[in-house]
C-alpha positions as CSV (number, residue, x, y, z in Angstrom):
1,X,4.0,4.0,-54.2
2,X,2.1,1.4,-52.9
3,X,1.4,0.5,-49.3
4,X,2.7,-3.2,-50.3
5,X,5.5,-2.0,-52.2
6,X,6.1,-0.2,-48.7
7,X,5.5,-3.2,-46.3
8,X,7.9,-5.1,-48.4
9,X,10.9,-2.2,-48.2
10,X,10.3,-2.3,-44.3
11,X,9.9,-6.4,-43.9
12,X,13.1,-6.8,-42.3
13,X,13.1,-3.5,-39.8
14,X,9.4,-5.3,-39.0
15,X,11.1,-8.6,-38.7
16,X,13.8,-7.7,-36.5
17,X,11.4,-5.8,-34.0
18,X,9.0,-8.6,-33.5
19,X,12.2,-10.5,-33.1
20,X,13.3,-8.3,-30.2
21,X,9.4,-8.0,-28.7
22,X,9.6,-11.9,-28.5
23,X,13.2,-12.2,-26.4
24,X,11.9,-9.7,-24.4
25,X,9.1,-11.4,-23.8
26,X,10.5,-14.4,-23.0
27,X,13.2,-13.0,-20.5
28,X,12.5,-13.8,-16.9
29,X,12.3,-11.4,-14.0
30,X,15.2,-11.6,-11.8
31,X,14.9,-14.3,-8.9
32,X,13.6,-12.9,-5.5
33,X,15.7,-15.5,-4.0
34,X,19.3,-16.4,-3.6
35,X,20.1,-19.9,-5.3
36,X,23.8,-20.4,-4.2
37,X,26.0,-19.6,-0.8
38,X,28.9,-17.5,-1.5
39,X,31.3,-19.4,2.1
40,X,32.8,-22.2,1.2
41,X,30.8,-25.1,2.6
42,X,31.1,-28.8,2.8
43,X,28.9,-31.1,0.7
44,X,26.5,-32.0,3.6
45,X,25.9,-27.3,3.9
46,X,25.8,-26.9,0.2
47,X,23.1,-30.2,0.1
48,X,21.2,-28.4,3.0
49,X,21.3,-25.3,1.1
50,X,20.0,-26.7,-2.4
51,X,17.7,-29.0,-0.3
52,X,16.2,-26.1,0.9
53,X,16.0,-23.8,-2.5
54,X,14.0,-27.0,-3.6
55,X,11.4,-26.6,-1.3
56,X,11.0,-23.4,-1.4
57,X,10.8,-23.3,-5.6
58,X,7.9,-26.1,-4.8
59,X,6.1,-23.9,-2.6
60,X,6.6,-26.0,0.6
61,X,6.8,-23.1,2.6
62,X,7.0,-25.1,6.0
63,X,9.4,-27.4,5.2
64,X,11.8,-24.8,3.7
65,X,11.2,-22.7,6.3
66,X,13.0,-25.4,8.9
67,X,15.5,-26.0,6.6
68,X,16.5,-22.4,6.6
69,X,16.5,-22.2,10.3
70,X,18.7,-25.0,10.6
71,X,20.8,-23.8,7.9
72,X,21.2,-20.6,9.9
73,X,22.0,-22.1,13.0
74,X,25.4,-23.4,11.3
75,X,25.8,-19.9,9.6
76,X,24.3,-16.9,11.3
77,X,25.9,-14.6,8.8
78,X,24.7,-15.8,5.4
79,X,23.1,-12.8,3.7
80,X,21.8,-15.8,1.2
81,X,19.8,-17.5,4.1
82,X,18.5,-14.2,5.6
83,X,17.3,-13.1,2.6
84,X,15.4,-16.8,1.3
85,X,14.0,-17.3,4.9
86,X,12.9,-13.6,4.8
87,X,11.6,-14.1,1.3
88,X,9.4,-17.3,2.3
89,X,7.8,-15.8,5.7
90,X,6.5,-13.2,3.6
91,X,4.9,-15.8,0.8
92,X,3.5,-17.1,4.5
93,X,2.0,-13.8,5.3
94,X,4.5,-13.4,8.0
95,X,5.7,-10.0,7.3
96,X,7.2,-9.0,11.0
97,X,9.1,-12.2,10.7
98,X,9.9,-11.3,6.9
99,X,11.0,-7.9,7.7
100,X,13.9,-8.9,10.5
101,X,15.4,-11.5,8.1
102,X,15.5,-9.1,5.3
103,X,17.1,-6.4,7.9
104,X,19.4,-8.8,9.0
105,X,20.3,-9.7,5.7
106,X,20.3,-6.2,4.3
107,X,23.0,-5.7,7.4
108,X,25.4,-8.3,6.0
109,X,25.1,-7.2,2.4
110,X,24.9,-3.8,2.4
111,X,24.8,-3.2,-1.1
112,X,22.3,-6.0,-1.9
113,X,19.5,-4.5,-4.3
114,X,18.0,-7.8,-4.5
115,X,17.7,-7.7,-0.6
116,X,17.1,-3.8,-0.2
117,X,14.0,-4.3,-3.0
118,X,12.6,-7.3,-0.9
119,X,12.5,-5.5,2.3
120,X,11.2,-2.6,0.8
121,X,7.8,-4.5,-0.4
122,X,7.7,-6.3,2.8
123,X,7.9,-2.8,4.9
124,X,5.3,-1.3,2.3
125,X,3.1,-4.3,3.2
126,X,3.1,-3.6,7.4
127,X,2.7,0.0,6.7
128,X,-0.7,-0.9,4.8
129,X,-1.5,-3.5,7.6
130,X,-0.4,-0.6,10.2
131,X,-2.4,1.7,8.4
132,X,-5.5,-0.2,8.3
133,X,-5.0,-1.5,12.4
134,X,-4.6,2.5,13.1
135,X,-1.0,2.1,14.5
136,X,-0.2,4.9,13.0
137,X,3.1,5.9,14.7
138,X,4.5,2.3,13.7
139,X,3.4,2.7,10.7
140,X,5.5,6.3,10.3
141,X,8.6,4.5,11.9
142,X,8.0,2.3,8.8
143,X,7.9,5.0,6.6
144,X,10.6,6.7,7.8
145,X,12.7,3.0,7.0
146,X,10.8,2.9,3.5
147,X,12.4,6.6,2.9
148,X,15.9,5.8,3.8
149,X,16.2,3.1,1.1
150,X,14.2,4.4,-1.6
151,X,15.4,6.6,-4.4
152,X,15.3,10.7,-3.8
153,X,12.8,10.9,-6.3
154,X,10.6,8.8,-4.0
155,X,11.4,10.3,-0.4
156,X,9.2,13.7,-1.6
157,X,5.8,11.3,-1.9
158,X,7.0,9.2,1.7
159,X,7.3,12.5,3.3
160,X,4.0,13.4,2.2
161,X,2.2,10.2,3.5
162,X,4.4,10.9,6.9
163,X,2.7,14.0,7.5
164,X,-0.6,12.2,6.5
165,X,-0.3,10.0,9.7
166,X,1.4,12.7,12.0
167,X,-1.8,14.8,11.4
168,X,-4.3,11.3,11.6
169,X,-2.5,11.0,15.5
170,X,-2.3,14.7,16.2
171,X,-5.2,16.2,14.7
């Protein structure tokens, strides 16, 4: 048998895979941010809302920033908000401010993976800056945050690094 007479009997499995390679490839990562308000709103809230998702897809950080904080005056309890205004204080290197938007949020939506994996990486990202200013017992506080949401799998590897700092303020 020849090795066309082979790639011929396998064209279509061939065909189908690069068919599958390509939709995967074009599939989009999910969205960091939230793009709609579960409360019913009025049309002036849900034009605030989308006014400030534009913005913030456009990268105008400031300006979306404001809108959030206006947004959230009217409603202190939108997990949605929380989570975008977290989401766009750490694009603006503003990870303390990141971090108690994400909590907050995290508080209102418990179960929120999208929030939980946002505050993780903004956590990870004070640890490092911890880390590297020498706050060490901060930086285990973090940690010890970082452990409670993370898979068991994980919590071995933060325990380890725990100990790393105990022993870089004790030893």
């Amino acid at each position: 048998m020849s090795i066309v007479s082979v790639m011929k009997a396998f064209q279509p499995a061939i065909n189908i895979i690069i068919l599958i390679l390509l939709i995967g490839a074009c599939a989009k990562p999910p969205s960091q941010f939230f793009n709609s308000f579960s409360e019913s709103t009025n049309m002036a809230d849900q034009a605030l809302f989308s006014r400030a998702i534009a913005h913030q897809r456009k990268g105008q950080i400031e300006t979306a920033i404001s809108i959030w904080e206006k947004f959230l005056e009217k409603y202190p309890n939108s997990y949605e908000a929380r989570n975008n205004l977290g989401f766009l204080y750490y694009a603006n290197d503003q990870i303390i401010l990141a971090v108690i938007q994400f909590e907050r949020g995290l508080s209102l939506k418990l179960g929120s993976v999208k929030i939980k994996d946002n505050l993780l990486r903004a956590l990870k990202v004070r640890v490092a800056i911890l880390e590297e200013n020498k706050r060490h017992d901060e930086a285990i506080t973090d940690l010890k945050r970082i452990a409670q949401l993370s898979p068991i799998e994980e919590q071995e590897k933060l325990e380890r690094q725990i100990e790393s700092f105990e022993d870089k303020i004790f030893g």
